[in-house]
MARSEVEX-201836 format. One record per residue (C-alpha): residue number from 1; residue in one letter; x, z, y. Coordinates in pm, whole numbers. Layout:
BEGIN
NODE	resi	resn	east	up	north
NODE	NUM	A	X	Z	Y
...
//
This chain:
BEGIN
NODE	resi	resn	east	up	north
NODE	1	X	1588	-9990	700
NODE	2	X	1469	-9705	437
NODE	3	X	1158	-9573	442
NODE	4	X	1166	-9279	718
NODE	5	X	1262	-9495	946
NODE	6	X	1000	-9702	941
NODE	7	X	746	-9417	964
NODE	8	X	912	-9312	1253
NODE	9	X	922	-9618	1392
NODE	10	X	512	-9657	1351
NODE	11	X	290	-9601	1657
NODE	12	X	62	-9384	1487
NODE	13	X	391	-9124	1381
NODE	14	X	396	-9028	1751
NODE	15	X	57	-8962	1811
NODE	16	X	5	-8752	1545
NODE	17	X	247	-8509	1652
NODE	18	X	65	-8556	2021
NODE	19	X	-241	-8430	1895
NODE	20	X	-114	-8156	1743
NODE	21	X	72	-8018	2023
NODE	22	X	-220	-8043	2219
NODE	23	X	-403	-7840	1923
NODE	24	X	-168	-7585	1956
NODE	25	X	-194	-7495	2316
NODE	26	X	-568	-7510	2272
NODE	27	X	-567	-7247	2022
NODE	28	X	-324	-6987	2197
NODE	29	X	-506	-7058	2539
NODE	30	X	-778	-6940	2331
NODE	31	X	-647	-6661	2186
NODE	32	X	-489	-6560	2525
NODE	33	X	-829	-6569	2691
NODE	34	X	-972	-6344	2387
NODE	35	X	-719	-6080	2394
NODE	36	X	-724	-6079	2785
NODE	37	X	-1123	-5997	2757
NODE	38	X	-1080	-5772	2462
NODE	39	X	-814	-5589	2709
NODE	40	X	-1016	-5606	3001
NODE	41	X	-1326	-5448	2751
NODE	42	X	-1116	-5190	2611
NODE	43	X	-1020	-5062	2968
NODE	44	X	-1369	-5116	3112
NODE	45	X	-1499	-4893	2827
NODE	46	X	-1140	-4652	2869
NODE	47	X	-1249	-4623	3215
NODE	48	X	-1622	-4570	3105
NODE	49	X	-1576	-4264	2860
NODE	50	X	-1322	-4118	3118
NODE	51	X	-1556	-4158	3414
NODE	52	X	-1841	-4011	3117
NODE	53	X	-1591	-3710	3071
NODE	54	X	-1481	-3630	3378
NODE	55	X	-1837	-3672	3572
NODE	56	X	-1980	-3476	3237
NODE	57	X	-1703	-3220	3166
NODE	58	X	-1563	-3095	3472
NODE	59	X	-1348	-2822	3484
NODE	60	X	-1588	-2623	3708
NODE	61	X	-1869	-2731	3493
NODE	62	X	-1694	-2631	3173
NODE	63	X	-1574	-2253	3376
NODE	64	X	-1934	-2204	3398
NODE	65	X	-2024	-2270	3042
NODE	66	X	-1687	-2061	2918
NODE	67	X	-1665	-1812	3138
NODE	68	X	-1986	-1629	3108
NODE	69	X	-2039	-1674	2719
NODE	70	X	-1668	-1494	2686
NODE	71	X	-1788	-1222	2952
NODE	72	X	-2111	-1142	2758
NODE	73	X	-1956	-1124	2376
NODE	74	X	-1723	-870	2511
NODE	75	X	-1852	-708	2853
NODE	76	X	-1527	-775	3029
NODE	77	X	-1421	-942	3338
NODE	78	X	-1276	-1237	3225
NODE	79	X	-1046	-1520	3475
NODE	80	X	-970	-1838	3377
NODE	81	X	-714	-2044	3590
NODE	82	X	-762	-2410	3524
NODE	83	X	-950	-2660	3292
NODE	84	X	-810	-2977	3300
NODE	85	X	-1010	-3283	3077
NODE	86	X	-858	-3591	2926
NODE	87	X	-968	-3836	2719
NODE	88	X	-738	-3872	2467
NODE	89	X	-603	-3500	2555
NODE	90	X	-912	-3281	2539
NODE	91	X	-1016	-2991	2732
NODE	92	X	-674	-2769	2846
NODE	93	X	-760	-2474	2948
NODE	94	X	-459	-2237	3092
NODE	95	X	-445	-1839	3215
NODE	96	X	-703	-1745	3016
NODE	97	X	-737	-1369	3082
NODE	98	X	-938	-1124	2971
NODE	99	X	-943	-774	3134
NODE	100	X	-953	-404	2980
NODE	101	X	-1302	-213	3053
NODE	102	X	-1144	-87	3411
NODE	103	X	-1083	-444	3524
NODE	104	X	-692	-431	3612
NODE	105	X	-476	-442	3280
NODE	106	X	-512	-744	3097
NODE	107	X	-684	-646	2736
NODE	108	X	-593	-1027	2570
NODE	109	X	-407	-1284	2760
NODE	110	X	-368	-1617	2629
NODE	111	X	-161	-1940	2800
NODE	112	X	-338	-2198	2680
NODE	113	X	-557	-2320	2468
NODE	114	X	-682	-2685	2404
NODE	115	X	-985	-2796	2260
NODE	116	X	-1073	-3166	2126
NODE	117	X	-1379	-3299	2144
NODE	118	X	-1551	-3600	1947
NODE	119	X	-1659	-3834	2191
NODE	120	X	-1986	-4019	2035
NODE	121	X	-2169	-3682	2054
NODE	122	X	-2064	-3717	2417
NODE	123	X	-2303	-4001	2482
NODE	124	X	-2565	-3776	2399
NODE	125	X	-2460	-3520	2629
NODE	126	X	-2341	-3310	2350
NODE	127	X	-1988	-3119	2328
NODE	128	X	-1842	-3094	1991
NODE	129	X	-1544	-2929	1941
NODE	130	X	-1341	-3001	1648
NODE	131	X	-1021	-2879	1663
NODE	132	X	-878	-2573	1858
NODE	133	X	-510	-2532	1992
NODE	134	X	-417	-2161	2127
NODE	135	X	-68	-2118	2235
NODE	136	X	99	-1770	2262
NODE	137	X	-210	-1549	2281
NODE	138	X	-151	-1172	2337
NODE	139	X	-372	-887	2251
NODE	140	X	-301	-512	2310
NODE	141	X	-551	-217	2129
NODE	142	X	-464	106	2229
NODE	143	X	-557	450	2113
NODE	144	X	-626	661	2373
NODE	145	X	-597	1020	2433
NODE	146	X	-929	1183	2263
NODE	147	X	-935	945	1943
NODE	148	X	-1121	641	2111
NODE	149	X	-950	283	2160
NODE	150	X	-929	59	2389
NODE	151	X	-1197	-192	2235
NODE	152	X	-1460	35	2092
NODE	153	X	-1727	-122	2410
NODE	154	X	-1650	-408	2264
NODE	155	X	-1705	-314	1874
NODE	156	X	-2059	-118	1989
NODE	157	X	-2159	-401	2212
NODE	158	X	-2131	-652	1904
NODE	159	X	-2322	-380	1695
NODE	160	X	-2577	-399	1978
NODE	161	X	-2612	-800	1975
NODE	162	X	-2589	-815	1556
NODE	163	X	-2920	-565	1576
NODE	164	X	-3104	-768	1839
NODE	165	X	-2989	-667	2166
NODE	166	X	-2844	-951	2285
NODE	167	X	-2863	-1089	2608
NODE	168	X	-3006	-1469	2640
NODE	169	X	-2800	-1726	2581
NODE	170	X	-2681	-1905	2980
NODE	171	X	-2811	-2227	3021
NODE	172	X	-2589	-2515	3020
NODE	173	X	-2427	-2794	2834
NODE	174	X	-2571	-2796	2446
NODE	175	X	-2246	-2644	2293
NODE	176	X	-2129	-2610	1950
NODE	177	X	-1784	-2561	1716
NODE	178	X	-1733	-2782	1391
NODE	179	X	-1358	-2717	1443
NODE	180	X	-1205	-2850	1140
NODE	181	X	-865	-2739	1246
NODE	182	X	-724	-2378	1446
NODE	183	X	-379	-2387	1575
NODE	184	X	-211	-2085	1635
NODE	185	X	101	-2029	1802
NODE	186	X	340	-1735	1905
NODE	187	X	64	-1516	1866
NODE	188	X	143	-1155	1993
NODE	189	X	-24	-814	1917
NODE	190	X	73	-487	1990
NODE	191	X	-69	-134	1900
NODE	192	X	-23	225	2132
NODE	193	X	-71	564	2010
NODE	194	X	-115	709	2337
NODE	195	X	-163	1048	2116
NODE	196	X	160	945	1903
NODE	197	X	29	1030	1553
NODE	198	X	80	693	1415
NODE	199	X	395	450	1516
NODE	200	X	364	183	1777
NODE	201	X	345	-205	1613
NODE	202	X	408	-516	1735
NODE	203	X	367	-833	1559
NODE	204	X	468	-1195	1644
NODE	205	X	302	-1553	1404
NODE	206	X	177	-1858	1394
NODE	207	X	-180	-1920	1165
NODE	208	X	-319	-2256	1092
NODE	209	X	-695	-2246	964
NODE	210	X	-888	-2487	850
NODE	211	X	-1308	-2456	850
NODE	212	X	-1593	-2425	1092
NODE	213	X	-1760	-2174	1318
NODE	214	X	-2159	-2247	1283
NODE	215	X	-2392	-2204	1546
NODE	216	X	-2494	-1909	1413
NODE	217	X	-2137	-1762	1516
NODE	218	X	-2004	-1702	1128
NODE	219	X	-1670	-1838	1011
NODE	220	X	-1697	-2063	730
NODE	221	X	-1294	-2069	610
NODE	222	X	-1167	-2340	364
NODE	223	X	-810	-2319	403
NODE	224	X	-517	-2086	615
NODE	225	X	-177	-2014	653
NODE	226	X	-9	-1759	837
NODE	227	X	352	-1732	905
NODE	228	X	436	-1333	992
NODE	229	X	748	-1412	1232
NODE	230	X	822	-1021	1286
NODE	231	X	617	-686	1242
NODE	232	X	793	-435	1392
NODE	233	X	753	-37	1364
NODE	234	X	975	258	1481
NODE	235	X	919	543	1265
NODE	236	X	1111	850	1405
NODE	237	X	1456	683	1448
NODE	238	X	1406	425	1179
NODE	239	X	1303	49	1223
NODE	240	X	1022	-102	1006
NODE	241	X	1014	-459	968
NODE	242	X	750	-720	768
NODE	243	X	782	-1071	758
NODE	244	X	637	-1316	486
NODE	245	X	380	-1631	428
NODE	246	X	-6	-1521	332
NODE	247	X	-205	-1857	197
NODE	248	X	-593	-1828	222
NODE	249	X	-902	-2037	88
NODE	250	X	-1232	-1934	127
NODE	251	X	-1244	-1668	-174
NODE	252	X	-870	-1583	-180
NODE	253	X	-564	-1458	-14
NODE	254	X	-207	-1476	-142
NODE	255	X	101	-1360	10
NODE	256	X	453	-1287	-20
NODE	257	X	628	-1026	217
NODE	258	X	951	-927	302
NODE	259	X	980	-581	401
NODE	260	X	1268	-359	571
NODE	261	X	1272	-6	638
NODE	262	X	1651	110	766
NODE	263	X	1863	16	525
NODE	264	X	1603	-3	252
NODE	265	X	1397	-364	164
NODE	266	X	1111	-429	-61
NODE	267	X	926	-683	-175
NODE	268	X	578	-719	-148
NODE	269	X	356	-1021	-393
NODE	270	X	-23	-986	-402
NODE	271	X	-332	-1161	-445
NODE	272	X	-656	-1074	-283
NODE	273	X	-997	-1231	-447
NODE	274	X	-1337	-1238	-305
NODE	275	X	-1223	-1078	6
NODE	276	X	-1551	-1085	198
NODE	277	X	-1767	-934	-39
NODE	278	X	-1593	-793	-335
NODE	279	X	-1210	-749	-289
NODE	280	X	-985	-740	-597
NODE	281	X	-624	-714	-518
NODE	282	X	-347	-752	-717
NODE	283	X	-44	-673	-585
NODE	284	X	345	-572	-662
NODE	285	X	611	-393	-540
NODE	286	X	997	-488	-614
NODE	287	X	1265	-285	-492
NODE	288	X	1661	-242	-625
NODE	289	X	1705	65	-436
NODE	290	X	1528	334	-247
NODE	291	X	1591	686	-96
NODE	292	X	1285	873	-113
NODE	293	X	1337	1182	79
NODE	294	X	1432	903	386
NODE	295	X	1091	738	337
NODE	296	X	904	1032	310
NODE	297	X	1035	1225	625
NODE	298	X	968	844	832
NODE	299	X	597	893	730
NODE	300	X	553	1247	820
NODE	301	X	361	1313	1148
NODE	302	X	118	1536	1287
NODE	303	X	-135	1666	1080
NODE	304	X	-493	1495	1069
NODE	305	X	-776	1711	1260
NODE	306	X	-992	1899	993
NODE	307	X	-1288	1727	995
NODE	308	X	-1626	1934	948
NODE	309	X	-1761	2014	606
NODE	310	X	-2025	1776	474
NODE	311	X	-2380	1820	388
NODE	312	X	-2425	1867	42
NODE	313	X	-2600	1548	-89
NODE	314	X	-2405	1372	196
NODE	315	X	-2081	1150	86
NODE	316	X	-1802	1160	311
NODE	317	X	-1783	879	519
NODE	318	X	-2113	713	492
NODE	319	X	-2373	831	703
NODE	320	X	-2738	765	749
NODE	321	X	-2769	385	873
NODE	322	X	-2487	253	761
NODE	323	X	-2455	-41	550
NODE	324	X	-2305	-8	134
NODE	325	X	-1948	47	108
NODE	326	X	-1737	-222	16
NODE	327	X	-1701	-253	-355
NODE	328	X	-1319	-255	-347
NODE	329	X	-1054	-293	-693
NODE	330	X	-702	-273	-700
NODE	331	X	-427	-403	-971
NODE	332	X	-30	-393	-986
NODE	333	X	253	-275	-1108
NODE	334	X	554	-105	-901
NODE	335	X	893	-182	-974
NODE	336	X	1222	-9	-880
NODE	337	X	1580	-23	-995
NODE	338	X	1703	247	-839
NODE	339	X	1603	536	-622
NODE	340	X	1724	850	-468
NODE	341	X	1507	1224	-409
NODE	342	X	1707	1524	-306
NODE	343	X	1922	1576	-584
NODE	344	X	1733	1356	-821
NODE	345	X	1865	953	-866
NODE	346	X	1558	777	-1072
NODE	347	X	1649	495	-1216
NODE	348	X	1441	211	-1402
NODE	349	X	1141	338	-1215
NODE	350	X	797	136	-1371
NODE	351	X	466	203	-1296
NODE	352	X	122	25	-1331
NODE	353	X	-213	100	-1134
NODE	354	X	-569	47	-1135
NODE	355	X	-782	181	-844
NODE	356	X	-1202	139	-926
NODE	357	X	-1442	336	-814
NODE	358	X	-1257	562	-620
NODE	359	X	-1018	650	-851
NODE	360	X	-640	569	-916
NODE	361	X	-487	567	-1264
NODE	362	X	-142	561	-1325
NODE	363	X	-28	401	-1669
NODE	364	X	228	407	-1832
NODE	365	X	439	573	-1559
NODE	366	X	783	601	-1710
NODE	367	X	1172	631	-1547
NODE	368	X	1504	799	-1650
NODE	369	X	1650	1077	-1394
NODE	370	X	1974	1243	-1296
NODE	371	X	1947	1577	-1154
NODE	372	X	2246	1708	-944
NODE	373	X	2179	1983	-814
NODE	374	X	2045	2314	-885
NODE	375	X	1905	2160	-1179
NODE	376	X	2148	1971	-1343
NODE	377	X	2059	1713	-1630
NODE	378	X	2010	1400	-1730
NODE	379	X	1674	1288	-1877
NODE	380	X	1349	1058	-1890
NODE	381	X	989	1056	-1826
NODE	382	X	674	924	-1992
NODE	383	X	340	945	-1891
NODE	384	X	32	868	-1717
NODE	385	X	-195	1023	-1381
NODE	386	X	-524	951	-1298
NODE	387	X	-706	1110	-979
NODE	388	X	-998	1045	-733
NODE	389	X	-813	909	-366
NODE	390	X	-1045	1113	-182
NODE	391	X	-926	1425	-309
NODE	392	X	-570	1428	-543
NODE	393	X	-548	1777	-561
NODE	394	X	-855	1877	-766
NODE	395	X	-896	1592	-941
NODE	396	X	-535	1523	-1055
NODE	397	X	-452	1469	-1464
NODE	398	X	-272	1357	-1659
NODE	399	X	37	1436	-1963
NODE	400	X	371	1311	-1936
NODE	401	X	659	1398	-2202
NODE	402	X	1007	1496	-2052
NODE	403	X	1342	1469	-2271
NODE	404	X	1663	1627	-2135
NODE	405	X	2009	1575	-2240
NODE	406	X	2280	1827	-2120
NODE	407	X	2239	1986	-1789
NODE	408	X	2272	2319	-1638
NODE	409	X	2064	2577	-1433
NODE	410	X	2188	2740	-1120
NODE	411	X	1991	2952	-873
NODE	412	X	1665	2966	-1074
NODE	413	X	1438	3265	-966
NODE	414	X	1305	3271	-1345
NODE	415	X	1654	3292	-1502
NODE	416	X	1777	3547	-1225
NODE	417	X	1506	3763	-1369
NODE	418	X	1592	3690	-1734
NODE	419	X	1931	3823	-1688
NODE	420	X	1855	4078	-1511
NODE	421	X	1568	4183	-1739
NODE	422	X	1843	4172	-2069
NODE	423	X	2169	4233	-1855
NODE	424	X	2288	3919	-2017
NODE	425	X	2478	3765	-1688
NODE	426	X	2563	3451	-1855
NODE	427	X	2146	3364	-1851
NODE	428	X	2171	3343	-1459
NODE	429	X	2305	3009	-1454
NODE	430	X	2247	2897	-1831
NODE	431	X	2377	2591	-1958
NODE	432	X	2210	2367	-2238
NODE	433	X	2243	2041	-2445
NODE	434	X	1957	1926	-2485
NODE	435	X	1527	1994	-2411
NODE	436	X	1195	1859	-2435
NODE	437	X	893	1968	-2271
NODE	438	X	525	1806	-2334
NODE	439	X	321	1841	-1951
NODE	440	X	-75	1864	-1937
NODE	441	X	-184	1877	-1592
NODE	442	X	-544	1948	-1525
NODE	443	X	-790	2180	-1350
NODE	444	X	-520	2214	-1021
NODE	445	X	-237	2369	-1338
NODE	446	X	92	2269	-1477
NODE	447	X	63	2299	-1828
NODE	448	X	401	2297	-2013
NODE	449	X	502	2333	-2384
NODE	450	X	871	2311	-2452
NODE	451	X	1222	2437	-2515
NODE	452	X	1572	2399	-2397
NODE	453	X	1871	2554	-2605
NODE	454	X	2257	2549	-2603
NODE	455	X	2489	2694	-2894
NODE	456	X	2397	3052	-2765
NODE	457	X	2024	3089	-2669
NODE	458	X	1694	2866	-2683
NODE	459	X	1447	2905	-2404
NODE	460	X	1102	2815	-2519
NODE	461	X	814	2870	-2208
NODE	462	X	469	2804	-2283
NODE	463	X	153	2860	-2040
NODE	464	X	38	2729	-1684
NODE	465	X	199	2679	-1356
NODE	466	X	-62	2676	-1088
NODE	467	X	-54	2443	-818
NODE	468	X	-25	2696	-551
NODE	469	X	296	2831	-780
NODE	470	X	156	3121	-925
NODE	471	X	260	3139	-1273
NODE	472	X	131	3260	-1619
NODE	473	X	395	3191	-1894
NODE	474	X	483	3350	-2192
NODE	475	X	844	3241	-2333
NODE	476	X	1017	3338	-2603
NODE	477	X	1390	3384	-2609
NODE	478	X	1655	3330	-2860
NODE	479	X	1974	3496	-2837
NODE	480	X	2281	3430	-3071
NODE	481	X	2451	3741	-3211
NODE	482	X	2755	3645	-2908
NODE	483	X	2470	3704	-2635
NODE	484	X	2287	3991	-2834
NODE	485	X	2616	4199	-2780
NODE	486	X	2545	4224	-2411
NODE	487	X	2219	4326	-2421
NODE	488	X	2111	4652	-2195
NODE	489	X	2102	4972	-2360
NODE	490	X	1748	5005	-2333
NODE	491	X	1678	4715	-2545
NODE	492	X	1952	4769	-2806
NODE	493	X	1740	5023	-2914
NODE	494	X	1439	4795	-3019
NODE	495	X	1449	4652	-3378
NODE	496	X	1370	4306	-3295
NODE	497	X	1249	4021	-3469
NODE	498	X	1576	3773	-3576
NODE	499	X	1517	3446	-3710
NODE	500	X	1681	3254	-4003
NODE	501	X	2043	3233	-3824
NODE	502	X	2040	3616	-3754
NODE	503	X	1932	3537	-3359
NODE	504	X	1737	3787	-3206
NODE	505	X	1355	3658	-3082
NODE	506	X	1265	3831	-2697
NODE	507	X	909	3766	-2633
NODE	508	X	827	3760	-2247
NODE	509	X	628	3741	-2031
NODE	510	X	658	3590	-1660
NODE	511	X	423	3625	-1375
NODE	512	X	443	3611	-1025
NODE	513	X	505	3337	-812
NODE	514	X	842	3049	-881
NODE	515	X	984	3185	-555
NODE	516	X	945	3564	-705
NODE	517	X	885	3587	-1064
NODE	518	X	775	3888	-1223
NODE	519	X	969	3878	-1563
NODE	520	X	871	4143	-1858
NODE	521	X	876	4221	-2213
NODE	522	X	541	4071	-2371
NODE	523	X	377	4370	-2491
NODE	524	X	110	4219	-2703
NODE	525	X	336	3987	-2890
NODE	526	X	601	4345	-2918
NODE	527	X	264	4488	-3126
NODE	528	X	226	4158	-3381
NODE	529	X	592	4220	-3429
NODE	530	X	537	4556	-3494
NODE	531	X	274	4492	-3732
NODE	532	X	478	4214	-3894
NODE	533	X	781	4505	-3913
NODE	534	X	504	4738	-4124
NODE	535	X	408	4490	-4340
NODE	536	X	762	4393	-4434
NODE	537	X	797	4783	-4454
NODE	538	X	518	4841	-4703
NODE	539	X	552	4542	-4880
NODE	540	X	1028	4652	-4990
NODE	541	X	848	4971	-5090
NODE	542	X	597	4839	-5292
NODE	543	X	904	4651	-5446
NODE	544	X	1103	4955	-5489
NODE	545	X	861	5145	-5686
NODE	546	X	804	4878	-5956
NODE	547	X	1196	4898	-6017
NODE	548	X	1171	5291	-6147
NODE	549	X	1338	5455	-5804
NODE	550	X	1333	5845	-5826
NODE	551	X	1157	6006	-5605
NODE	552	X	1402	6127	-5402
NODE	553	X	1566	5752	-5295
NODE	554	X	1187	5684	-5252
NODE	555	X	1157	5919	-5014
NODE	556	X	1499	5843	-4841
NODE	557	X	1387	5475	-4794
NODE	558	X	1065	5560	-4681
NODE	559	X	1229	5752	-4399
NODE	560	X	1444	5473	-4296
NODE	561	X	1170	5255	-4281
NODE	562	X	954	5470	-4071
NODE	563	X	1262	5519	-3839
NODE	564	X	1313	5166	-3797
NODE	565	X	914	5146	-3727
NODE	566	X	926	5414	-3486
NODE	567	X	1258	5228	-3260
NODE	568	X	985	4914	-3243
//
């Protein structure tokens, strides 16, 4: 016999194991009988809180709390179809609806919305929300005929409360908002033009926020998203589309959008800081390819009503009462690869601004061109612009340097009147090789400085070009001996001025309008070259005499000379 089998075969083996069977049994009978009170707790106090809710937040309870705090922040009818409350659900609320000023149409709809509650403010018969659920709200503001819209009641009758107007506050269940968390979802808004000066737009997101609403009724934001599904415009018989991601904390907004217009797509980056108090945006604009004219005609409309001349002393747009205007700065740069005007393609279009203060500066501006049309040339700008926003046209500057390779002018009022002015046909539709022209534009003028010349003439205008076209330019032409051959009788009898290369110099002098220039001989310059002509007179017989002439050749040249005086 070994060893186990004699402790087996002791008496005291099987008791042992007796005892602790009946040690186990004790112990799960115990724990059974804990976990069936703990169970029987946990529902008692289940059935407690739900009993606490529902006998504490009932729906018609919570429709008389809701209803009437909705109906005096906006002054509209509101319904409300159901309020259902759960314990673990919260308070669902569905067929929320709340009504334009004539009671029929609904102004904002919304399916429903959820709201959870914590329940230990509950036992002190307090409701605090802190986390809000909407699902597929809709909203619809609408201009109506006369200029007002559909929620200005609403806008005055917060202006009205936020001065100390507002009504008292119903009585009911002590209510406040610590959401930490807003759901959005499937939101829907749409705008009308019932006048039709601006373009219908809907839009379609979802927006997740995270922050608080105090008691005090101000928005305290931490953190956003919103997800722009679709914004949708029709402008004239084109489609305008925006979708994109915009990030928010509490002092910033950043977003990236994706935007369509036809056939055309840009893309939109920017960065908005301090946007309650302060805004300073930053934002650019990418595009490979654009047709301007297209974009252009989509945002033409009606024109805006004149509005009434201001008050001297009186700023537009700021009248007495109303609070400082925003302090509002702006940052970028604007980027496009290609783009088409008329018969202009631009091409490596670049472009930083800064607006501050009210006004916009444009530097450097810069972008090579192809003209096809009745300008014809190839070429590239460099510059910079700087204006006011409030009013471009008076306060416009700025220079910019133009280069032009070869190119070709057809249908020009100016040249029409060159060539008919010299009877030189071939100056109707002149080509060139090459230009350059330095721009100055200030006090509502065009200044330009600058030349353009082929193998046969150069072209050099100098003077203003007023904004409303007039023009005031003196040019001077060059003409090649070729060209000079053509001339009209009436000037072959001038003695002009010819340079170094034996070209003949035609000062002139254009007026008029760039749809009907006025182009003439510049009579003032004609007298300096006159004088020029007797100086060079005086000074070959001055030369002639200290060589020992006789006085008869003397008097032969001096003839000529006076002759040649006399055709100037």
């Amino acid at each position: 016999m070994n060893e186990r089998s004699a402790i087996k075969g002791h008496p005291s083996f099987f008791t042992d194991i007796a005892e602790r069977k009946r040690f186990g049994e004790d112990a799960m009978k115990k724990i059974v009988k804990w976990a069936v009170v703990l169970a029987a707790i946990l529902v008692l106090f289940t059935l407690g809180l739900s009993l606490l809710v529902r006998s504490y937040l009932s729906g018609e309870r919570l429709k008389a709390l809701l209803i009437p705090k909705i109906e005096d922040l906006t002054g509209r009818k509101v319904q409300l179809e159901e309020i259902r409350v759960s314990l673990f659900k919260g308070i669902v609320a569905t067929g929320l609806h709340v009504k334009e000023s004539d009671g029929r149409e609904d102004f904002l709809k919304m399916e429903r919305f959820v709201l959870s509650y914590r329940l230990l403010p509950l036992l002190k018969k307090e409701l605090v929300i802190d986390k809000i659920e909407i699902l597929s709200p809709s909203v619809t503001l609408r201009k109506e005929k006369g200029g007002g819209y559909n929620f200005s009641d609403i806008s005055a009758r917060h202006s009205q409360k936020s001065q100390g107007f507002s009504s008292p506050e119903p009585q009911g269940l002590p209510f406040s908002i610590l959401s930490e968390r807003l759901f959005i979802r499937d939101a829907r808004l749409s705008y009308i033009d019932e006048e039709k000066e601006t373009p219908d737009v809907s839009l379609t997101l979802d927006a997740e926020f995270k922050g608080s609403i105090g008691q005090d009724g101000k928005p305290r934001m931490e953190a956003g998203k919103i997800f722009l599904k679709e914004m949708k415009a029709i402008l004239k018989e084109a489609d305008l589309k925006v979708s994109g991601k915009v990030d928010m904390d509490a002092n910033t907004i950043r977003g990236a959008l994706q935007t369509s217009i036809g056939k055309e797509s840009l893309d939109l980056s920017l960065t908005v800081k301090e946007y309650l108090s302060a805004p300073e945006i930053t934002a650019h604009l990418r595009a490979r390819s654009l047709d301007l004219q297209n974009l252009m005609g989509l945002a033409g409309g009606k024109k805006p009503p004149e509005t009434a001349p201001q008050k001297k002393g009186k700023k537009a747009g700021v009248s007495k009462g109303e609070g400082p205007t925003l302090k509002l700065t702006a940052s970028g740069q604007v980027a496009i690869d290609s783009a088409r005007y008329q018969d202009y393609t631009i091409k490596n279009f670049r472009l930083e601004y800064r607006y501050a203060g009210g006004v916009i500066k444009l530097e450097p501006l810069g972008f090579q061109f192809l003209a096809d049309g009745s300008f014809q040339a190839d070429g590239s700008l460099g510059g910079n612009l700087r204006f006011a926003a409030e009013d471009i046209q008076k306060t416009l500057q700025g220079k910019a340097d133009v280069t032009l390779g070869k190119g070709a002018i057809k249908q020009s009022p100016i040249f029409e009147a060159v060539a008919f002015l010299t009877g030189v046909s071939s100056l109707k539709n002149p080509s060139f090789h090459q230009g350059l022209f330095q721009c100055d534009i200030r006090e509502e003028k065009l200044f330009i400085d600058g030349w353009i010349e082929s193998p046969l003439f150069r072209f050099s205008p100098k003077g203003a070009v007023h904004f409303d076209q007039r023009l005031d330019l003196s040019a001077e032409l060059k003409m090649s001996p070729e060209l000079t051959r053509n001339l009209d009788r009436k000037l072959t009898a001038i003695k002009w001025l010819e340079d170094e290369k034996g070209w003949k110099v035609i000062p002139l002098r254009i007026k008029g309008t760039t749809e009907k220039p006025s182009v003439t001989l510049d009579e003032e310059v004609m007298k300096k070259q006159i004088g020029r002509t007797l100086t060079k007179g005086m000074e070959k017989l001055l030369q002639e005499r200290t060589i020992g002439d006789s006085e008869r050749t003397k008097k032969r040249r001096s003839t000529d000379f006076l002759k040649d005086l006399l055709k100037n």
